[in-house]
C-alpha positions in Angstrom: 154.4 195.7 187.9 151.9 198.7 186.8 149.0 198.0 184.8 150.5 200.0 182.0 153.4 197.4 182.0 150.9 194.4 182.1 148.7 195.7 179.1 151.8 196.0 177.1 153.5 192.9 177.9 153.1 190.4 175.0 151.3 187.3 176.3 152.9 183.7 176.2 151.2 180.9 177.8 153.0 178.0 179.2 152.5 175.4 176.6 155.2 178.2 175.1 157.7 177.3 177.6 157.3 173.6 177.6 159.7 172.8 174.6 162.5 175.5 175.4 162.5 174.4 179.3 163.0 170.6 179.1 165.2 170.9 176.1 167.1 172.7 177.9 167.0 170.6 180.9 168.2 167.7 178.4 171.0 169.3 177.6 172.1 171.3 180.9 170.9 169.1 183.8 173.1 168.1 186.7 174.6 164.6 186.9 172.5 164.0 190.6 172.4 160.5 192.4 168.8 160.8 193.1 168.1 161.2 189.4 169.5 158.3 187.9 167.3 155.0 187.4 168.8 152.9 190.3 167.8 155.5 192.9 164.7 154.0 192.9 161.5 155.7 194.7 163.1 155.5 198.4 166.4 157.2 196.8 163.9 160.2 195.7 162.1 160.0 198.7 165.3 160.7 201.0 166.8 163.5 198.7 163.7 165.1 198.8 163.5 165.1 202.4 167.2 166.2 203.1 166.9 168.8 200.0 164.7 171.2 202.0 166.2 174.1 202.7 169.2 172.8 202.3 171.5 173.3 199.2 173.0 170.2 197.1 176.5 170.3 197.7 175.6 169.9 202.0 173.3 166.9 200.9 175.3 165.0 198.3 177.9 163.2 201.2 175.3 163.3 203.3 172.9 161.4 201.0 175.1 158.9 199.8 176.2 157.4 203.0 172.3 157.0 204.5 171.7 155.2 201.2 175.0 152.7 201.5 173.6 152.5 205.3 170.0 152.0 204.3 169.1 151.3 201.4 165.6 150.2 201.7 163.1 152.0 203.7 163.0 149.1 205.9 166.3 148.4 206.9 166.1 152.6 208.2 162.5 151.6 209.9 164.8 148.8 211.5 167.2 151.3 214.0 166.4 153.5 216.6 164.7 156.9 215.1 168.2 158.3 216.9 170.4 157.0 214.3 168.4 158.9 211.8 169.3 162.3 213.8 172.9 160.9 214.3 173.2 160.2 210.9 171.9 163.4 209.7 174.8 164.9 210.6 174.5 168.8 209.9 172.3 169.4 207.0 170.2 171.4 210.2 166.3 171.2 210.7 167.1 167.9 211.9 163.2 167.0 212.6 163.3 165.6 209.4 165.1 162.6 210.2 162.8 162.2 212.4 159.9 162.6 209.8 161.7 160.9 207.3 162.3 157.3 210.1 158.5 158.0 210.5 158.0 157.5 207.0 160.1 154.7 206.5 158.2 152.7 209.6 154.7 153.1 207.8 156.0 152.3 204.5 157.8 148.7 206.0 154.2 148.2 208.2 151.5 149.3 205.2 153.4 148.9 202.1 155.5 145.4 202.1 158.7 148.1 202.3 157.6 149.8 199.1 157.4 153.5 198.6 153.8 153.7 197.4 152.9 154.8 194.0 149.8 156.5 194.7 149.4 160.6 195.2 147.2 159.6 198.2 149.3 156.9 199.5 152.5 159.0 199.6 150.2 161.9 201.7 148.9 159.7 204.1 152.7 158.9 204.9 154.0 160.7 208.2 155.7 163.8 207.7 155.0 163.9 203.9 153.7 166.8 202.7 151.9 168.2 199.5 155.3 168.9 198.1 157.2 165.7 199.0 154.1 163.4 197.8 153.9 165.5 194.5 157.7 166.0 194.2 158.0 161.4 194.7 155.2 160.4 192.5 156.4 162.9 189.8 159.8 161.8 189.9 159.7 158.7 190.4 157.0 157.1 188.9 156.7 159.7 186.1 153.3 160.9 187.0 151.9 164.6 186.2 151.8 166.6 189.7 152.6 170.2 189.9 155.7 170.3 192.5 156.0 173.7 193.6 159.5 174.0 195.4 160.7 177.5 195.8 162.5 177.3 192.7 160.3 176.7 190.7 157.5 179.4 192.5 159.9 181.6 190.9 160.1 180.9 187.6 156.7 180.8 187.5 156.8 184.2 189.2 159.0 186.0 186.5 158.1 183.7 183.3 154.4 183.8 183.6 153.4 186.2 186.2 156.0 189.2 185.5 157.0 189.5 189.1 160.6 189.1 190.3 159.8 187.2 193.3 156.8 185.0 194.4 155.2 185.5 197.8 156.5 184.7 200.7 154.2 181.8 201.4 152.8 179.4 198.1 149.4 180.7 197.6 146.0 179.1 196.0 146.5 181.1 192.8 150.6 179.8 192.6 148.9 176.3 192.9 146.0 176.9 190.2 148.8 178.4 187.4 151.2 175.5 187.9 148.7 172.9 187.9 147.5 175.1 184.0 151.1 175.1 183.5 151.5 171.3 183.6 152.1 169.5 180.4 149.3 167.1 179.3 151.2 164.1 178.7 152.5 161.8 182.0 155.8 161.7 180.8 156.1 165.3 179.8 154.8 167.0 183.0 156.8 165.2 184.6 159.7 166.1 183.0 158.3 169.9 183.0 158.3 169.4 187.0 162.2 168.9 186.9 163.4 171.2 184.5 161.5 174.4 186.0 163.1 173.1 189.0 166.6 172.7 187.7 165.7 176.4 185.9 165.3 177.9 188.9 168.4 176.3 190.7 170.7 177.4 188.1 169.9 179.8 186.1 166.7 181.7 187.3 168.3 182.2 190.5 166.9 184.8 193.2 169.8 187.4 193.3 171.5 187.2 190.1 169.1 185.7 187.1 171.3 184.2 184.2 169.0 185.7 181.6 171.7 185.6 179.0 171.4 181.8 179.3 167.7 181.5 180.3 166.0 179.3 177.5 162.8 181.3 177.5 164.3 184.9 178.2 162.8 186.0 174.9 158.9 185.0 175.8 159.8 185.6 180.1 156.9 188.1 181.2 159.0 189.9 184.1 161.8 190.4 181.3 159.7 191.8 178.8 157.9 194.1 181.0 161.7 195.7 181.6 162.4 193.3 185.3 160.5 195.2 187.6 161.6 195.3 191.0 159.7 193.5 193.9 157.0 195.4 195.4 156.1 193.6 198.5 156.9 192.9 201.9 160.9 192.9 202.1 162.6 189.4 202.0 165.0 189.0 205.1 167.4 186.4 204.9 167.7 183.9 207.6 169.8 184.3 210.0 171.5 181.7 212.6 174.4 183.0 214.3 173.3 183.3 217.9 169.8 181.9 217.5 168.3 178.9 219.3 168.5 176.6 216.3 172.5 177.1 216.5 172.2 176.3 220.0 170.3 173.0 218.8 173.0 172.4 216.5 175.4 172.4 219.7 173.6 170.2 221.6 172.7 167.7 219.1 176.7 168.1 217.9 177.4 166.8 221.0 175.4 163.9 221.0 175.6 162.8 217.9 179.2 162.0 218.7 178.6 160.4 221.9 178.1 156.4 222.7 176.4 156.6 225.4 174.4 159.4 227.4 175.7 162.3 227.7 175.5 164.3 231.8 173.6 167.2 231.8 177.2 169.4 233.0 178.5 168.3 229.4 175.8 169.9 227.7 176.3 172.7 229.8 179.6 173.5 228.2 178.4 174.0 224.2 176.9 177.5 225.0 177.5 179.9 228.2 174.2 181.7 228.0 171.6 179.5 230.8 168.5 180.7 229.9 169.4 180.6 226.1 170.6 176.8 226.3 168.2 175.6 228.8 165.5 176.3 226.1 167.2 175.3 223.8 167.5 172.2 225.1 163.8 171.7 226.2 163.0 172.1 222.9 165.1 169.4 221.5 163.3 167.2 224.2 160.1 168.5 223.1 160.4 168.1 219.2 161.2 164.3 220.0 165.2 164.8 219.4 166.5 164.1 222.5 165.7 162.1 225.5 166.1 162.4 228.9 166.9 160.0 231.5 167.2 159.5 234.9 170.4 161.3 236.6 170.6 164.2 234.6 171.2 162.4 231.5 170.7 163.1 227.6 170.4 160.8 224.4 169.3 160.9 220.8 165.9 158.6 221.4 165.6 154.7 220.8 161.8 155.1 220.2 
């Protein structure tokens, strides 16, 4: 955006927005499992771990069976950290499972099998991130956290900043405005945290912007200053046909569906490239995914 464009842009602050955004969401949000009342903390906790990069239609089967299977963060704490990854099925970047049986453990061992209430608490937990601990205590316990998902990084972007697109990594200055973005209130901000979220996933999308239905498209900064087009570094999809992590996919594919270890000549078959599958493989094994045992043999791990 030039500096001509930024002078004459009318200014509107985000208290503006706050009205508009969560009536809106009121009206417009999706029906989700992890937002009704009887998902409880550890419901929130587990959709916000498989919702990472992942879109909601892949999580929603997905979701609802680990919480039939386990529906307390103990009883997941309970299994192998295997089952996790088996039960992951495909939603990919299946280290989460991994992260997410990590964080079930400590909850059944420090918190009596309670997701913790506390910002801190939920941060200390293994594989819990700024996001996730923001995102759980906001969500769940109605407490005012700015939760910066990608989403919602760019509605900020275009509503307040003028700019189609964030950067490609969450800055200090993305962090500042949504924390002087957040309602005062508990109850508000923390409805403002899921609305700008649901915003972004349905309306202020990243290719194609509904601005005819956008609740604040009359006060957005990037639409007033005529939608300028991004300026930086190109964004490039990601790709995955041919790449390691589809080789992982392969190889976990394969044991996922297996009962008992699985020879190394069975593995061999998913993917006829050596040098590509042999790393592929060592990585599994290295990210804690896989387990090897004597003989030649492979497993999801039992510890």
């Amino acid at each position: 955006m030039t500096a001509t464009t930024e002078h004459n842009a009318p200014e509107h602050s985000a208290t503006d927005l706050h009205a508009p955004v969560i009536d809106w969401f009121d009206a417009h949000a999706r029906d989700l499992p992890w937002r009704r009342p009887e998902a409880g903390a550890w419901g929130v906790m587990v959709s916000e771990f498989m919702l990472q990069q992942t879109p909601v239609n892949r999580v929603l089967p997905v979701y609802e069976q680990w919480l039939a299977r386990w529906p307390r963060p103990a009883d997941l704490a309970a299994e192998p950290p295997g089952e996790a990854v088996r039960a992951w099925g495909r939603l990919g970047y299946p280290r989460r499972a991994l992260r997410l049986h990590g964080a079930a453990a400590a909850i059944a061992e420090r918190h009596g099998g309670e997701v913790p209430k506390e910002h801190a608490q939920l941060l200390a937990l293994p594989g819990v991130g700024e996001y996730t601990a923001a995102a759980v205590a906001s969500f769940a316990y109605g407490q005012r956290h700015p939760v910066l998902d990608t989403n919602v990084r760019r509605v900020f972007a275009r509503a307040l900043g003028g700019q189609q697109y964030p950067p490609n990594a969450t800055t200090a200055a993305e962090r500042k405005l949504a924390r002087s973005a957040l309602p005062e209130a508990e109850a508000q901000a923390a409805r403002w945290a899921a609305a700008t979220m649901e915003l972004g996933a349905l309306v202020c999308t990243a290719r194609t912007p509904g601005c005819a239905r956008c609740p604040i498209a009359d006060r957005c900064a990037w639409r007033l200053a005529g939608s300028p087009p991004h300026e930086g570094p190109p964004r490039r999809g990601q790709t995955y046909a041919g790449t390691d992590r589809q080789v992982r996919g392969k190889l976990l594919a394969v044991l996922r569906e297996a009962v008992s270890p699985v020879p190394q000549e069975v593995l061999d078959q998913v993917w006829d490239e050596p040098t590509q599958r042999a790393r592929a493989l060592d990585g599994l094994v290295a990210d804690g995914l896989v387990e090897p045992l004597a003989g030649g043999v492979y497993r999801l791990p039992l510890s």
